[in-house]
C-alpha angles and dihedrals in degrees: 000000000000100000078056094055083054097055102044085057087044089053093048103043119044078199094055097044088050091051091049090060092043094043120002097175083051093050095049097042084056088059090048088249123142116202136216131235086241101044080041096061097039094052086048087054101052100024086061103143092245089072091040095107106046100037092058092043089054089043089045086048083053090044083065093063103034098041100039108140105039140286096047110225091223104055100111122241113219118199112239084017109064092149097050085096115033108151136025111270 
């Protein structure tokens, strides 16, 4: 569940889904969430920067049917950073 909860932070905000691929265990601690080795290894596998690019873009297509009347429920709120995600990606 918690590589779901990624992405659909990662969906709903083009800056988190960037950060995922720069730092996933950063991305993650700022949701609270902690990873497994397992989950850890899997993310670093598919979230590799030469996939940056499409994989947003596809996550940002499915933000346009999952956050369509504003605000989106999945954009991520970070404590100390409320406006890291503003709008839906």
């Amino acid at each position: 569940m918690n590589v779901l909860t990624l992405l659909g932070a990662a969906a709903a905000c083009k800056e988190f889904c960037n950060l995922l691929f720069d730092d996933p265990v950063k991305a993650a601690t700022l949701l609270n969430i902690t990873l497994t080795q397992g989950e850890l290894k899997d993310i670093k596998e598919t979230f590799t920067k030469e996939y940056r690019d499409r994989i947003c873009n596809h996550l940002g297509s499915l933000s346009a049917m999952i956050c369509r009347i504003p605000p989106c429920p999945f954009i991520p709120v970070i404590p100390g950073k409320e406006d890291f995600c503003k709008e839906a990606a």
